[in-house]
C-alpha positions, -999 to 999 in steps of 0.1 A, spaced: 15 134 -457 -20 122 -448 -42 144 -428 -57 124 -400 -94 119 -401 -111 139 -379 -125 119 -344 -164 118 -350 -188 124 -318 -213 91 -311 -246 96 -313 -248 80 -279 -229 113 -266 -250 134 -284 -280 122 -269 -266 122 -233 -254 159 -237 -286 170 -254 -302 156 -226 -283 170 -203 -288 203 -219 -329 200 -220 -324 189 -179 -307 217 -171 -331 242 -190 -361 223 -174 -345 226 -140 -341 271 -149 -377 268 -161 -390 257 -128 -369 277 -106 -383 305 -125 -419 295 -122 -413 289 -92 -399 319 -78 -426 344 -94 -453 324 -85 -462 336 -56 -458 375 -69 -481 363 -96 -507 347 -74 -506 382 -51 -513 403 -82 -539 381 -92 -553 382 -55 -552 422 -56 -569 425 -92 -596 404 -73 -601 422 -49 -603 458 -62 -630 445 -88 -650 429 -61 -646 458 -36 -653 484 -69 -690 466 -70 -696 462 -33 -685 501 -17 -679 497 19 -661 462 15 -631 462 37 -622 421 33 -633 392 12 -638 356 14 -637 330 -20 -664 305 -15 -681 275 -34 -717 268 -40 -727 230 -46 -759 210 -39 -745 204 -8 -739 231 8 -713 264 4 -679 261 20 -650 279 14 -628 277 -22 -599 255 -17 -575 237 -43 -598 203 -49 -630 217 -60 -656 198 -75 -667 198 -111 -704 212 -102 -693 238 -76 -697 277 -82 -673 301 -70 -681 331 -50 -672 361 -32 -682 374 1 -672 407 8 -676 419 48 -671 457 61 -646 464 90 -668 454 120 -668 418 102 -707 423 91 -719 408 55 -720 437 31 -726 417 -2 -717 387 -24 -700 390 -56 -696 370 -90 -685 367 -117 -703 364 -156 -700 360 -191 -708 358 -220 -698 363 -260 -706 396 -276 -702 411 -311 -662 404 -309 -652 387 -278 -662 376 -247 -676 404 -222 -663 392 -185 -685 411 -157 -683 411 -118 -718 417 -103 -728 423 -63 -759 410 -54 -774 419 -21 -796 389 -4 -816 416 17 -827 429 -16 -827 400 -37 -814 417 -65 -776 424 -83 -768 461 -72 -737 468 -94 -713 454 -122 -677 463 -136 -663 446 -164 -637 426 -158 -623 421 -193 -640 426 -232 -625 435 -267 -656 451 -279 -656 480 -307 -645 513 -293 -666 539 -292 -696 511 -292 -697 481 -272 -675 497 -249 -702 522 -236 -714 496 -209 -683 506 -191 -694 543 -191 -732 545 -201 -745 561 -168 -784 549 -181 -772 508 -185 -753 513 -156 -785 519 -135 -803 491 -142 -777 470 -120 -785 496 -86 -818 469 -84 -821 447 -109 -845 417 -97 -831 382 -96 -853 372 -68 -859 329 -68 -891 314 -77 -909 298 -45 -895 267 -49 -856 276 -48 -845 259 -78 -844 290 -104 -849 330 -106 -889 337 -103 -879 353 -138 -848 352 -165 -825 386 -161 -834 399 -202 -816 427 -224 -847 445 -239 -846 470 -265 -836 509 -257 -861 525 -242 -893 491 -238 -881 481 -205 -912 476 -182 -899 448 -157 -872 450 -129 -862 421 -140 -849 436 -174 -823 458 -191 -825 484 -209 -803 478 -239 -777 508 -251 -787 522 -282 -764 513 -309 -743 486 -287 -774 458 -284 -752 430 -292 -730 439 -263 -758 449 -237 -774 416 -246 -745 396 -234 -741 411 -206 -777 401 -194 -775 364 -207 -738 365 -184 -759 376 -155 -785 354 -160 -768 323 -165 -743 330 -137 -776 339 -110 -798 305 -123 -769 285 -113 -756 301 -78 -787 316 -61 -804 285 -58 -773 275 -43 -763 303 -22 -800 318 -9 -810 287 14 -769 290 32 -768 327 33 -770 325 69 -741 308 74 -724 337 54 -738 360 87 -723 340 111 -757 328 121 
């Protein structure tokens, strides 16, 4: 007795239940984007905040802005290619209490992320946290706990030049103990590499907003 052959599946079959398959798996990938998003976006907005309110005491809301050459307005979902993002932190009777921003730059293993306050009254950054770094324990890691490189950010100078267009002189990392200039930090012993990027964060970060933000601070006032 013959055994009847068995009935083979066509490929065109194949293709329309694999595709089915990959819809249907697309379709559960969305919904599940979808419905964390907005958890995901909250945690990011409260991460934000507490760095931004850690650098700027007193800070009871915040505001995302951009800085371009035309102007500052606040961050939406189409910004523009040159613009420079922002934070405006206000205390509870609504009056400015500081700006904040954020800088990096690459140390001696990764990138070293910083959020800095700068205070327009006193032209100068007043505070940092870092926001992220994978620098050597024990080493690079001391500008999170360092209370002497720490203090140079209570009034470090990044006051613009008289014509607006850049800092009247470049934030620099100088070695321990030679620092003679507001303008300058006084690098951690041992953990140069990392102090320095800190510095060349802040400054590249403050050459490209200031000149933005200082001549549409008043609008940041409510003036």
């Amino acid at each position: 007795m013959n055994t009847p052959a068995p009935v083979l599946t066509s490929s065109k079959a194949m293709i329309l239940t694999l595709g089915l398959v990959a819809t249907l798996c697309g379709i559960l990938i969305v919904s599940a984007y979808q419905g964390t998003l907005s958890a995901v976006n909250a945690n990011k907005r409260i991460r934000l905040e507490r760095a931004v309110f850690k650098v700027i005491p007193g800070a009871a809301t915040m505001k995302e802005f951009v800085a371009t050459p035309s102007g500052i307005e606040p961050a939406g979902a189409n910004v523009a290619a040159d613009a420079v993002k922002f934070y405006v932190a206000y205390d509870k009777a609504g009056a400015l209490k500081g700006i904040a921003a954020e800088a990096g730059s690459t140390g001696y293993s990764s990138v070293v992320r910083v959020m800095y306050a700068y205070d327009p009254a006193k032209q100068a950054i007043t505070g940092i946290g870092v926001i992220s770094m994978n620098e050597t324990p024990g080493i690079g890691d001391r500008i999170l706990t360092d209370k002497a490189f720490l203090d140079n950010f209570k009034d470090l100078d990044v006051s613009l030049a008289p014509d607006m267009k850049a800092l009247a002189h470049e934030v620099k990392t100088v070695k321990h103990g030679t620092k003679q200039h507001p303008w300058e930090i006084d690098a951690i012993s041992g953990a140069t590499v990392t102090s320095k990027a800190v510095g060349r964060g802040i400054n590249s970060s403050t050459q490209r907003l200031l000149p933005l933000l200082v001549p549409n601070i008043k609008k940041l006032r409510g003036e």
